[in-house]
N, CA, C and O atoms as a CHARMM CRD file, in Angstrom:
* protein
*
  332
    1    1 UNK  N     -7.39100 -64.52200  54.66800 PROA 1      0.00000
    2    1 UNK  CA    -7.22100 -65.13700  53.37700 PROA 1      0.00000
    3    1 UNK  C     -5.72300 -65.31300  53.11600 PROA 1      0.00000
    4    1 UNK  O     -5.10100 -64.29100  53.40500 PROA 1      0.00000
    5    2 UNK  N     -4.98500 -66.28500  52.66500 PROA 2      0.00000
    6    2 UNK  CA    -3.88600 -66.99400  52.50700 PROA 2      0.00000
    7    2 UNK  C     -3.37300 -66.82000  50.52100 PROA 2      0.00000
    8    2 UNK  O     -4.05300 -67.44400  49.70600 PROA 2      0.00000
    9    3 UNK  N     -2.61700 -66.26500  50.20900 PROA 3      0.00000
   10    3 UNK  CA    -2.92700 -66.62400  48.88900 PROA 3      0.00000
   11    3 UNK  C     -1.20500 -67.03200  48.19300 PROA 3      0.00000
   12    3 UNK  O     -0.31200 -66.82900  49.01600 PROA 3      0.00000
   13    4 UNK  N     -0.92100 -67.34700  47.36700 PROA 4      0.00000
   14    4 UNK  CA     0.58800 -67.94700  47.11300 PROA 4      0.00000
   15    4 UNK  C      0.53100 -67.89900  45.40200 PROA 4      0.00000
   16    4 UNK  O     -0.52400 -67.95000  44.76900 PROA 4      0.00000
   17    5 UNK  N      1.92700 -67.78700  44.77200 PROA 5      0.00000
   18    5 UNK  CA     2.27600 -67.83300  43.70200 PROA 5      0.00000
   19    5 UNK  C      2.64300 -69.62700  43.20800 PROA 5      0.00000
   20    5 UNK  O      3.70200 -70.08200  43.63900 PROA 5      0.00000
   21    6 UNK  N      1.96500 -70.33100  42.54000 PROA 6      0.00000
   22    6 UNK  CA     2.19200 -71.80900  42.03300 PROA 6      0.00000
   23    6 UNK  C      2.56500 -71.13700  40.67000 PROA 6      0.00000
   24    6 UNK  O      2.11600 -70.06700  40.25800 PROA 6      0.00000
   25    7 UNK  N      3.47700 -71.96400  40.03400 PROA 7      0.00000
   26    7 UNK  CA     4.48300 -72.47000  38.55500 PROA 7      0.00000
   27    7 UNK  C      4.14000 -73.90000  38.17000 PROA 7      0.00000
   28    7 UNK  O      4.55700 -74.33700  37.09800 PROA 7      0.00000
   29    8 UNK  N      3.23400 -74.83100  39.16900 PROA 8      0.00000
   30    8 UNK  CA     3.37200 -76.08600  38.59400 PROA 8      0.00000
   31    8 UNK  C      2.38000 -76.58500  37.44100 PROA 8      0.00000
   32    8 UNK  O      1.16100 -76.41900  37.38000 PROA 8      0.00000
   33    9 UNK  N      3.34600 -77.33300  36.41900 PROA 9      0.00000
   34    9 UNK  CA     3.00800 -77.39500  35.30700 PROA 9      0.00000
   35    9 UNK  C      2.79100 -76.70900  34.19500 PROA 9      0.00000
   36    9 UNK  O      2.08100 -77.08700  33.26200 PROA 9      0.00000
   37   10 UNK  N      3.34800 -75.76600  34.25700 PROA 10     0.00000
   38   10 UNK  CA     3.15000 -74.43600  33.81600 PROA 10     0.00000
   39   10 UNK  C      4.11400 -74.26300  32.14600 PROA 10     0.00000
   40   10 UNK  O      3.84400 -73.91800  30.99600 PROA 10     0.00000
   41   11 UNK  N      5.07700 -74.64300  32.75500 PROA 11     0.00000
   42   11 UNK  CA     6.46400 -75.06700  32.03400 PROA 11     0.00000
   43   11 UNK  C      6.33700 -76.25900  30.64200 PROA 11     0.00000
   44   11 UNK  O      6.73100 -76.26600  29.47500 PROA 11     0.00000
   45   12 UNK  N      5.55600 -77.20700  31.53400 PROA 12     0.00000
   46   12 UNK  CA     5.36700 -78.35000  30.38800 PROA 12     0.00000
   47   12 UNK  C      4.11800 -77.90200  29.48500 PROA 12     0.00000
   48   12 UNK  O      4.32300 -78.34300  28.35400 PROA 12     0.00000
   49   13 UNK  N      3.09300 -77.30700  29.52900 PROA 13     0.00000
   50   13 UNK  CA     2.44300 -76.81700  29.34900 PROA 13     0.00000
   51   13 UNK  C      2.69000 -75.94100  27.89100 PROA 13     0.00000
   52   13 UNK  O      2.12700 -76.18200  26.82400 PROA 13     0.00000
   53   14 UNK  N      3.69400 -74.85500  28.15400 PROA 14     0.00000
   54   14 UNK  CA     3.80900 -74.11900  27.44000 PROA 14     0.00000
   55   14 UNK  C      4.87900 -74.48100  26.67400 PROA 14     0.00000
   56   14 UNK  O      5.19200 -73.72800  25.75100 PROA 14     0.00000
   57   15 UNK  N      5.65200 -75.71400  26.91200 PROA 15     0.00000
   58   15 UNK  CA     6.59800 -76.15700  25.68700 PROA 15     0.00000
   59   15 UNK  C      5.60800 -76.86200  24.72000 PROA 15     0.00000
   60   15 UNK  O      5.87500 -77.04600  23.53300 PROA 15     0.00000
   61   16 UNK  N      4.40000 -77.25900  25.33100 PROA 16     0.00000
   62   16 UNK  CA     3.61700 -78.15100  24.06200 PROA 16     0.00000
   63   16 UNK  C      2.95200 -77.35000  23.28900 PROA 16     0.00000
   64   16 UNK  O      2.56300 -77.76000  22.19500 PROA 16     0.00000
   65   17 UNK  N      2.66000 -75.88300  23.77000 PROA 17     0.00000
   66   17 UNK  CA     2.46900 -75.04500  22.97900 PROA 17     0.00000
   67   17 UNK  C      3.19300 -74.27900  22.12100 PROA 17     0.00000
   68   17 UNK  O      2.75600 -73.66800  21.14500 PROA 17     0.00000
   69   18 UNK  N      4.90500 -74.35600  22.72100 PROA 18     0.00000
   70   18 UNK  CA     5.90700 -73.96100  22.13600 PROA 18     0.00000
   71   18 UNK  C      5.71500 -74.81100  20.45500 PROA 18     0.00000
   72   18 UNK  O      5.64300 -74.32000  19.32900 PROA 18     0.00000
   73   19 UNK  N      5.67700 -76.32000  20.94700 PROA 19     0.00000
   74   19 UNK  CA     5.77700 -77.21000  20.06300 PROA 19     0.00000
   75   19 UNK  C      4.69800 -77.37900  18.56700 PROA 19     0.00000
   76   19 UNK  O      4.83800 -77.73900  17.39900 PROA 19     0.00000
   77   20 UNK  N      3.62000 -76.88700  19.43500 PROA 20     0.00000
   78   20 UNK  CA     2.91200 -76.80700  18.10600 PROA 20     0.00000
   79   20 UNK  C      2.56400 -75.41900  17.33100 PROA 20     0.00000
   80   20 UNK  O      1.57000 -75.28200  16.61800 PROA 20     0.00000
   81   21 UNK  N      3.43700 -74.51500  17.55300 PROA 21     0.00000
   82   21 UNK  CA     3.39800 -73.47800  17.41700 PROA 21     0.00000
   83   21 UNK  C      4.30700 -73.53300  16.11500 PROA 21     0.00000
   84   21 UNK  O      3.95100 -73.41000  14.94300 PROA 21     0.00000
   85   22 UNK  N      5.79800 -73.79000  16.72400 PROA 22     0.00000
   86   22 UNK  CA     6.94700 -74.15900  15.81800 PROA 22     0.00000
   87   22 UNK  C      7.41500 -75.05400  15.11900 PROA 22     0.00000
   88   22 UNK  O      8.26800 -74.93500  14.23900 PROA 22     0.00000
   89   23 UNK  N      6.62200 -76.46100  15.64700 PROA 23     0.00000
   90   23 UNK  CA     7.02600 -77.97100  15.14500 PROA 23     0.00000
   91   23 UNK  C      7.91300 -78.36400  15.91900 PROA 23     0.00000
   92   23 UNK  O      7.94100 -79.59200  16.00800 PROA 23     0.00000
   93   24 UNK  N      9.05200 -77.55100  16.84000 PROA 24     0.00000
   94   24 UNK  CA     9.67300 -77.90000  17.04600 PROA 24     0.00000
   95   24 UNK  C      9.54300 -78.44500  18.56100 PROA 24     0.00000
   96   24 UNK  O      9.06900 -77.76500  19.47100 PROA 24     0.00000
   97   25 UNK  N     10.13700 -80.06100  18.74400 PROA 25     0.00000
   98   25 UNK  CA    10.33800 -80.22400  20.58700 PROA 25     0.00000
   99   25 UNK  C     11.35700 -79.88800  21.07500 PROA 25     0.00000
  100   25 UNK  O     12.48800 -79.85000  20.59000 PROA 25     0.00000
  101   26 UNK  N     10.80700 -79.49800  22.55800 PROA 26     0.00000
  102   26 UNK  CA    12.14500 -79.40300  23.33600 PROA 26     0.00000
  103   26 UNK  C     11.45300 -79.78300  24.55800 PROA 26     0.00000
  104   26 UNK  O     10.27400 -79.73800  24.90900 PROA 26     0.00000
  105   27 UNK  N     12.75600 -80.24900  25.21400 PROA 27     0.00000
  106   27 UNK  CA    12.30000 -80.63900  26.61800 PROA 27     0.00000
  107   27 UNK  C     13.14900 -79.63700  27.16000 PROA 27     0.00000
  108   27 UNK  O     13.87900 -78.90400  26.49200 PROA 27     0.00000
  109   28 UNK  N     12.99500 -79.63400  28.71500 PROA 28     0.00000
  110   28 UNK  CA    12.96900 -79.11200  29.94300 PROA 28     0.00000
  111   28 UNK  C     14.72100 -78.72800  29.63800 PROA 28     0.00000
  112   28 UNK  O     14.94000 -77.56900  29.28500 PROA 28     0.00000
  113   29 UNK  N     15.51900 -79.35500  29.72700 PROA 29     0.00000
  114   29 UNK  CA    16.71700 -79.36500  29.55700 PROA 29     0.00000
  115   29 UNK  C     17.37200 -78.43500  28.62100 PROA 29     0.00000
  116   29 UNK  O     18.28800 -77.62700  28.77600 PROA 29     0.00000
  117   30 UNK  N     16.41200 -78.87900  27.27100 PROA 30     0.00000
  118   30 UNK  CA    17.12200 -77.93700  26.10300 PROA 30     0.00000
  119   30 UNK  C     16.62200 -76.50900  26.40900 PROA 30     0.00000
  120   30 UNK  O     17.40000 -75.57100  26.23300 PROA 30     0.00000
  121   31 UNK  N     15.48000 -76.30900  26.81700 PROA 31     0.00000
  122   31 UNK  CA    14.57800 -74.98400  27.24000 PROA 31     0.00000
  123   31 UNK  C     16.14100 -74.13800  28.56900 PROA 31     0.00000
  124   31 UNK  O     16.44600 -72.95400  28.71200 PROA 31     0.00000
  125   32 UNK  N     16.41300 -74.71800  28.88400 PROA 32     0.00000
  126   32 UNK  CA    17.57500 -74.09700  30.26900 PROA 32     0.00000
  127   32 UNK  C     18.63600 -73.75100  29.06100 PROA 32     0.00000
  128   32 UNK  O     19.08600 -72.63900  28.78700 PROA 32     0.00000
  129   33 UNK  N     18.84500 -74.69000  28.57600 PROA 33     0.00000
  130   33 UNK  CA    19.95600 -74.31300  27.69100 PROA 33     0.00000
  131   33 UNK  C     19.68500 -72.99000  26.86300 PROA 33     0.00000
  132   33 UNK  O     19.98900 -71.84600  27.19900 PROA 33     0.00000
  133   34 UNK  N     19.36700 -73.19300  26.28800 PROA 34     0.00000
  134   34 UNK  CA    18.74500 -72.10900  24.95800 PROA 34     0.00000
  135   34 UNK  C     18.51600 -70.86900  25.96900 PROA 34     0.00000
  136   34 UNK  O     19.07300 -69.80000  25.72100 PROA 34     0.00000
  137   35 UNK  N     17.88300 -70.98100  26.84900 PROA 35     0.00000
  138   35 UNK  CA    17.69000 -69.52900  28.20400 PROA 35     0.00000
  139   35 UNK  C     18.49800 -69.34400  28.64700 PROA 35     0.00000
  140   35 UNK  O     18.69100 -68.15700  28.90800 PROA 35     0.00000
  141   36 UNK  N     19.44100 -70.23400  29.01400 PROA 36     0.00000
  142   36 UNK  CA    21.19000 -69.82700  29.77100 PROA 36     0.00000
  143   36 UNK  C     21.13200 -69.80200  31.20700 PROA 36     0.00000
  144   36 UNK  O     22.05800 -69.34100  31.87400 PROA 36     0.00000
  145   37 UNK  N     19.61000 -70.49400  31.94300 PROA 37     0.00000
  146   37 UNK  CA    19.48800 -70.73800  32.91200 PROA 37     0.00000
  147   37 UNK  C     19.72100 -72.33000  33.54300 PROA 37     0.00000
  148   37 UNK  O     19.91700 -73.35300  32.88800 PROA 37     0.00000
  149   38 UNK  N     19.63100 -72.18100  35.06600 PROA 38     0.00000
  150   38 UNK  CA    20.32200 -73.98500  35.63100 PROA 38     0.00000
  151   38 UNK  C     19.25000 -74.39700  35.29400 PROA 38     0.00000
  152   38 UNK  O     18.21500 -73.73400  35.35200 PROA 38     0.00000
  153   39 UNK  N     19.37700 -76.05500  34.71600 PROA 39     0.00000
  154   39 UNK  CA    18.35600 -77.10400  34.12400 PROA 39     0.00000
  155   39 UNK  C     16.88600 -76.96800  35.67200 PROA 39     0.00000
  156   39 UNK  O     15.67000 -76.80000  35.76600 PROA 39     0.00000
  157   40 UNK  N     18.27700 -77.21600  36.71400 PROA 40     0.00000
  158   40 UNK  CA    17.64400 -77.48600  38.21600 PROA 40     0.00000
  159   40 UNK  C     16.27000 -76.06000  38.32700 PROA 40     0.00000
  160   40 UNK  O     15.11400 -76.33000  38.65400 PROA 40     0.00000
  161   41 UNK  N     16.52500 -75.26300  38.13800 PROA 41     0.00000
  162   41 UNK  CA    16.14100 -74.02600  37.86900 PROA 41     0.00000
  163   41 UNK  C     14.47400 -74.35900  36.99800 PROA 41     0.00000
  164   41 UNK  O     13.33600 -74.14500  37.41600 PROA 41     0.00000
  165   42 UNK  N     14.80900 -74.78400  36.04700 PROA 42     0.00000
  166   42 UNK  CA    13.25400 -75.14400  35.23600 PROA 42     0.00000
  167   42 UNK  C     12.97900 -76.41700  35.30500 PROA 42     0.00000
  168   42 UNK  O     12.25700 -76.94300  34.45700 PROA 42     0.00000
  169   43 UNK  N     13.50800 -77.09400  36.31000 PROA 43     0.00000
  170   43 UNK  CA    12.64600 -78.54900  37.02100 PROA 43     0.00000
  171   43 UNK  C     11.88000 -78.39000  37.98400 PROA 43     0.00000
  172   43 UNK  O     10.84700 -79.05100  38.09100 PROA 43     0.00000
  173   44 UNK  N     12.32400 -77.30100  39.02900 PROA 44     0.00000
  174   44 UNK  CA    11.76000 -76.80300  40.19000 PROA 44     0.00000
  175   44 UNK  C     10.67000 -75.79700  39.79800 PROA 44     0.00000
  176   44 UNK  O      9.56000 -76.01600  40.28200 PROA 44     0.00000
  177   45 UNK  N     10.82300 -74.62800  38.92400 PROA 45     0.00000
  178   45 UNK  CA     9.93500 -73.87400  38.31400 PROA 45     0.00000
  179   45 UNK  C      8.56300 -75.09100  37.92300 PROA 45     0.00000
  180   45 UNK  O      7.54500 -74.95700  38.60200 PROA 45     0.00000
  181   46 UNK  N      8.57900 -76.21300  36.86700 PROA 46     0.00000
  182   46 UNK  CA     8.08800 -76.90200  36.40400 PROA 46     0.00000
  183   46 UNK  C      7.34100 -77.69200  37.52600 PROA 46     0.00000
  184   46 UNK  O      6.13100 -77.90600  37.45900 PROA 46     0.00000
  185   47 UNK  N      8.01500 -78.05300  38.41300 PROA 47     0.00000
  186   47 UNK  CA     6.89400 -78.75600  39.35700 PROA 47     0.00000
  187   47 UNK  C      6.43100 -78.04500  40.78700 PROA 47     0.00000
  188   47 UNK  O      6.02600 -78.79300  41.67700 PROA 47     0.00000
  189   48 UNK  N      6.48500 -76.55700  41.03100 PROA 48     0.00000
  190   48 UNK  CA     6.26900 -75.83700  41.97600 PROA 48     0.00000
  191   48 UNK  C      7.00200 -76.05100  43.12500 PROA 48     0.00000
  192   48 UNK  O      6.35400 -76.19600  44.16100 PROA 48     0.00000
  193   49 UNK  N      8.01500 -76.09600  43.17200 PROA 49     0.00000
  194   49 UNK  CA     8.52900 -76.21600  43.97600 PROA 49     0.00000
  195   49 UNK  C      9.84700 -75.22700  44.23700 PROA 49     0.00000
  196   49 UNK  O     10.77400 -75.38500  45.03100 PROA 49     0.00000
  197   50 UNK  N      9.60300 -74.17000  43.30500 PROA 50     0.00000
  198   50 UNK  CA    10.97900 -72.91100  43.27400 PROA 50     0.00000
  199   50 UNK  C     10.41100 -72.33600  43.97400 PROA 50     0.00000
  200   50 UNK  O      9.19800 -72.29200  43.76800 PROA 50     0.00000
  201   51 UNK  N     11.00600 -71.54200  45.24800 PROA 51     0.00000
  202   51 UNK  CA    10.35700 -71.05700  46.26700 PROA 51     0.00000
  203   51 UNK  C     10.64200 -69.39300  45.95400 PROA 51     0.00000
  204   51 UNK  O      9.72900 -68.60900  46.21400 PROA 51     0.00000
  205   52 UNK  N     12.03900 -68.83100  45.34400 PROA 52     0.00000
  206   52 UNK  CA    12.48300 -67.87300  45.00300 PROA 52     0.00000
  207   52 UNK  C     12.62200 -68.06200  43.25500 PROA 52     0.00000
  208   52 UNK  O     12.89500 -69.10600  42.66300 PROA 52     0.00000
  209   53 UNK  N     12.34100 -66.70400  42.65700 PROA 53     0.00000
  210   53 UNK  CA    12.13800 -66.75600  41.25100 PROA 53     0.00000
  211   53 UNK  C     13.36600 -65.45600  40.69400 PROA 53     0.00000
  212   53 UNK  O     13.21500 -64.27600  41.01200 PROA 53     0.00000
  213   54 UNK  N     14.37100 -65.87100  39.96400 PROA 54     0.00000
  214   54 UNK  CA    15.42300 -64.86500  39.73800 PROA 54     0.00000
  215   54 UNK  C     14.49100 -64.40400  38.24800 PROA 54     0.00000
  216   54 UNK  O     14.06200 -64.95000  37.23200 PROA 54     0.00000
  217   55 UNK  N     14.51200 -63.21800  38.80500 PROA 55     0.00000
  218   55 UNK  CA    13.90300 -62.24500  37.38500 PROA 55     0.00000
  219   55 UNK  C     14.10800 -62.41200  36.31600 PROA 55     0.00000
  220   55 UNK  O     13.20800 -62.81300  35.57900 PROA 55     0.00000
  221   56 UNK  N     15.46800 -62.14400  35.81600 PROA 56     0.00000
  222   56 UNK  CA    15.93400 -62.45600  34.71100 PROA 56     0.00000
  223   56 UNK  C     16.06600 -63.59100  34.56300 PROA 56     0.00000
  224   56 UNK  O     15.94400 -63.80700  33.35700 PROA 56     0.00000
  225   57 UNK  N     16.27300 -64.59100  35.15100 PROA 57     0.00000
  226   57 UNK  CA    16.12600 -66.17900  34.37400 PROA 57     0.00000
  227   57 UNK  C     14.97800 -66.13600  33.37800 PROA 57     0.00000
  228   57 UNK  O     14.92300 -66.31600  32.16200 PROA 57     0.00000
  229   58 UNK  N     13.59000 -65.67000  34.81800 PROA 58     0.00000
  230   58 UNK  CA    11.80300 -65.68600  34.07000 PROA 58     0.00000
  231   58 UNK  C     12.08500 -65.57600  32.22500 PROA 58     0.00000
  232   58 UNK  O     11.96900 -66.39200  31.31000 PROA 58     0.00000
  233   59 UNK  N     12.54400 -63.97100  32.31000 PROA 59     0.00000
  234   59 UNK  CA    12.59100 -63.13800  30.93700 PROA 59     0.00000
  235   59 UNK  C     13.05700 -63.76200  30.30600 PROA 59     0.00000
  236   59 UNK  O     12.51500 -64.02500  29.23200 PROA 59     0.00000
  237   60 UNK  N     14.68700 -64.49500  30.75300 PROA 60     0.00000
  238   60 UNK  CA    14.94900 -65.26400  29.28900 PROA 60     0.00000
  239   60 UNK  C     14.26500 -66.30600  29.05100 PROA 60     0.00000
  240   60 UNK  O     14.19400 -66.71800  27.89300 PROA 60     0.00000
  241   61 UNK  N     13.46700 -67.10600  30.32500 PROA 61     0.00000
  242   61 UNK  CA    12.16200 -68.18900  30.06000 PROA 61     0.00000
  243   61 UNK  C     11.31600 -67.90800  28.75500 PROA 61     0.00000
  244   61 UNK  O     11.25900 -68.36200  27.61200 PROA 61     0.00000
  245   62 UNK  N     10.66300 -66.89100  29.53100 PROA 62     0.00000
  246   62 UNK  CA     9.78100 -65.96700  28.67000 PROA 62     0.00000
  247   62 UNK  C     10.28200 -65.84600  27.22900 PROA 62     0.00000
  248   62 UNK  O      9.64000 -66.38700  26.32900 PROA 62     0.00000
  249   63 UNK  N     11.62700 -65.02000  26.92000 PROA 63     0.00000
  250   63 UNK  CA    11.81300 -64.98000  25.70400 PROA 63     0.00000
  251   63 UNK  C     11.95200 -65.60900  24.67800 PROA 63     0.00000
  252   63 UNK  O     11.90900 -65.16800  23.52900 PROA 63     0.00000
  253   64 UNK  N     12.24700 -67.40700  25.25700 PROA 64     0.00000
  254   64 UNK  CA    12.49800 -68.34800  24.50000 PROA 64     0.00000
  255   64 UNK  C     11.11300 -68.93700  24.25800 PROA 64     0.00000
  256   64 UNK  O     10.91500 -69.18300  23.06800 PROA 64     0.00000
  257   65 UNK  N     10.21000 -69.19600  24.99400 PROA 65     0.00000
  258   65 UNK  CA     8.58700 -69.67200  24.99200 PROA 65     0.00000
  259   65 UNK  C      7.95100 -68.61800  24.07000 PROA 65     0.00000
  260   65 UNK  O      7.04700 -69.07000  23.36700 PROA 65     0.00000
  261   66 UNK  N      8.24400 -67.23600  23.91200 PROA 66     0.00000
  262   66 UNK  CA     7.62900 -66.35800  23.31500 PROA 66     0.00000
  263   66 UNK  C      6.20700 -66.22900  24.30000 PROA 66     0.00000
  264   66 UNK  O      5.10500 -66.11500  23.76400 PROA 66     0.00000
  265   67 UNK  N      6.35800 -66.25700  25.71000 PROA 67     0.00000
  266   67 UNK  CA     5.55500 -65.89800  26.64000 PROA 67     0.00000
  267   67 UNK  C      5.49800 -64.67400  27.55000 PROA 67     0.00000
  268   67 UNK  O      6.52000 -63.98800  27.54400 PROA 67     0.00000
  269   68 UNK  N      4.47900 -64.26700  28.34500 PROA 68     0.00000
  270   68 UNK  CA     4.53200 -63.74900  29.17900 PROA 68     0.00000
  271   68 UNK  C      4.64500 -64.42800  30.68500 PROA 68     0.00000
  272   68 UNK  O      4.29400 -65.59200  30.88000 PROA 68     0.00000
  273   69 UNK  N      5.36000 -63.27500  32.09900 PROA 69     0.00000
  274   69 UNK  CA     5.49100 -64.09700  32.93600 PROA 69     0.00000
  275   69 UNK  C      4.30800 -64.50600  34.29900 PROA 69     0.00000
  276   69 UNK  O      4.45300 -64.96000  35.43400 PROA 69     0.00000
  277   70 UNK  N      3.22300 -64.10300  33.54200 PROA 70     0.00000
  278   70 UNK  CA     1.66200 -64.31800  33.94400 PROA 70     0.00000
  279   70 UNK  C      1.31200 -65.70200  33.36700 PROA 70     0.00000
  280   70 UNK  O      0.68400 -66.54500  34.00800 PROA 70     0.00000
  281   71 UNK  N      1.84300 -65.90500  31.89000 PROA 71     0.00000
  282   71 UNK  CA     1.79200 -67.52000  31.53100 PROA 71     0.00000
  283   71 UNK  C      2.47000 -68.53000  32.50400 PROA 71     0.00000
  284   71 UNK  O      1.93900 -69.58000  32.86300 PROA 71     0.00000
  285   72 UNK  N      3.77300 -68.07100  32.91200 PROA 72     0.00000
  286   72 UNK  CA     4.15900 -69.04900  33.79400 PROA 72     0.00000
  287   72 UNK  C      3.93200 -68.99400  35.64900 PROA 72     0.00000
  288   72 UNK  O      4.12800 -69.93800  36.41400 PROA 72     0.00000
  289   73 UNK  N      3.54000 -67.80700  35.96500 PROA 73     0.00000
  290   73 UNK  CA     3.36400 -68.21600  37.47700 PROA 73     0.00000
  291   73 UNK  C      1.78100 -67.66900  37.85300 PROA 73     0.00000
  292   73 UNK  O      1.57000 -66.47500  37.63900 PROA 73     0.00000
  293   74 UNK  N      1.22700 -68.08200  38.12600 PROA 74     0.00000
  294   74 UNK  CA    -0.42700 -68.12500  38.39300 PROA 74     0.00000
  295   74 UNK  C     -0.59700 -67.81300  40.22600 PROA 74     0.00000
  296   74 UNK  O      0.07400 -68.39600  41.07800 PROA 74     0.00000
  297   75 UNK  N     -1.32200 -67.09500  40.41700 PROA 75     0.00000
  298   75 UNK  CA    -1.75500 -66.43300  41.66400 PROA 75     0.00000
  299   75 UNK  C     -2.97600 -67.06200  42.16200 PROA 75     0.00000
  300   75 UNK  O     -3.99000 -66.65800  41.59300 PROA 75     0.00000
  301   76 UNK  N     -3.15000 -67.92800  43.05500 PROA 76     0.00000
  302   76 UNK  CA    -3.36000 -68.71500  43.72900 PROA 76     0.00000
  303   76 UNK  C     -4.29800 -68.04100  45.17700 PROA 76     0.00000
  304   76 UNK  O     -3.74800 -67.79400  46.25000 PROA 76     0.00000
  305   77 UNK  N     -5.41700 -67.88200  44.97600 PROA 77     0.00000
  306   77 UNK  CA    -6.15000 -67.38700  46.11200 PROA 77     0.00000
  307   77 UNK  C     -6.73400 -68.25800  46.98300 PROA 77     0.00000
  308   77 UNK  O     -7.77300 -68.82300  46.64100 PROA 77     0.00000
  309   78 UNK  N     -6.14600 -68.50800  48.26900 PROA 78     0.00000
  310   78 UNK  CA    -7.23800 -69.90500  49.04400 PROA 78     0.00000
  311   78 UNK  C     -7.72100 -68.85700  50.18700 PROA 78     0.00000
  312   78 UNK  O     -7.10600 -68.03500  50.86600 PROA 78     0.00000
  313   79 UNK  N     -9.11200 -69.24600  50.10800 PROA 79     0.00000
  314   79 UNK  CA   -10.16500 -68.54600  51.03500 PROA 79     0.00000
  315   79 UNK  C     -9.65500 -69.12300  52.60200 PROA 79     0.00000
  316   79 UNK  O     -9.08700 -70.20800  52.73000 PROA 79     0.00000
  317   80 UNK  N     -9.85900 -68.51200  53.36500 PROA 80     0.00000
  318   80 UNK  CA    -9.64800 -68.91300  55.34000 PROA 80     0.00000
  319   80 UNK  C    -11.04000 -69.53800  55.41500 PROA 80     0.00000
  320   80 UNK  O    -12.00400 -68.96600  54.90800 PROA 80     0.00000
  321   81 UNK  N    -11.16100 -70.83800  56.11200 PROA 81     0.00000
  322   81 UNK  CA   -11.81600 -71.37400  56.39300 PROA 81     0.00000
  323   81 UNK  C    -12.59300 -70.34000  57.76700 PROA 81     0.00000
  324   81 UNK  O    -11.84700 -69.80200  58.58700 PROA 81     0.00000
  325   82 UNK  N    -13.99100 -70.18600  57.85300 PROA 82     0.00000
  326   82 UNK  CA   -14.27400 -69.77000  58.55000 PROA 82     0.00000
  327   82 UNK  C    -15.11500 -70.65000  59.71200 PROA 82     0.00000
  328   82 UNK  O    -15.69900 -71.70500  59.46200 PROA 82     0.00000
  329   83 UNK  N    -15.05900 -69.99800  61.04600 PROA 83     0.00000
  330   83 UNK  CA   -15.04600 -71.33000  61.91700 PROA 83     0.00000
  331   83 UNK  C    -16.37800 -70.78900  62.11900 PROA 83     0.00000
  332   83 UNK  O    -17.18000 -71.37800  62.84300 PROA 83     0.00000
């Protein structure tokens, strides 16, 4: 059995929940800002494609979404094809 950590979509996801939570929008950009993390950082997070995840970026993710970091990266179980 093969299993992997995916982030994609995860990000946009939870700003629209950010959004109707608070009224307020933000995109991808302002979300890095406000966290103090690289934009590049929550583009790659956002479309699965961050292969390494710096801890503390997550948390300040997290702290600004008012999330946990189970909201943003999802565990991914693919069964082995059996022959």
């Amino acid at each position: 059995m093969r299993s992997k950590i995916s982030t994609s979509g995860r990000i946009t996801v939870l700003l629209g929940k950010h959004q109707a939570a608070t009224g307020e929008r933000m995109s991808p950009r302002k979300l890095a800002e406000k966290a103090g993390v690289p934009k590049d950082f929550v583009y790659r997070l956002d479309s699965g494609a961050a292969r390494h995840v710096d801890l503390d970026a997550l948390a300040r993710l997290c702290a600004v979404l008012n999330c946990q970091p189970q909201d943003l990266l999802i565990w991914e179980s693919e069964r082995a094809e059996s022959v």
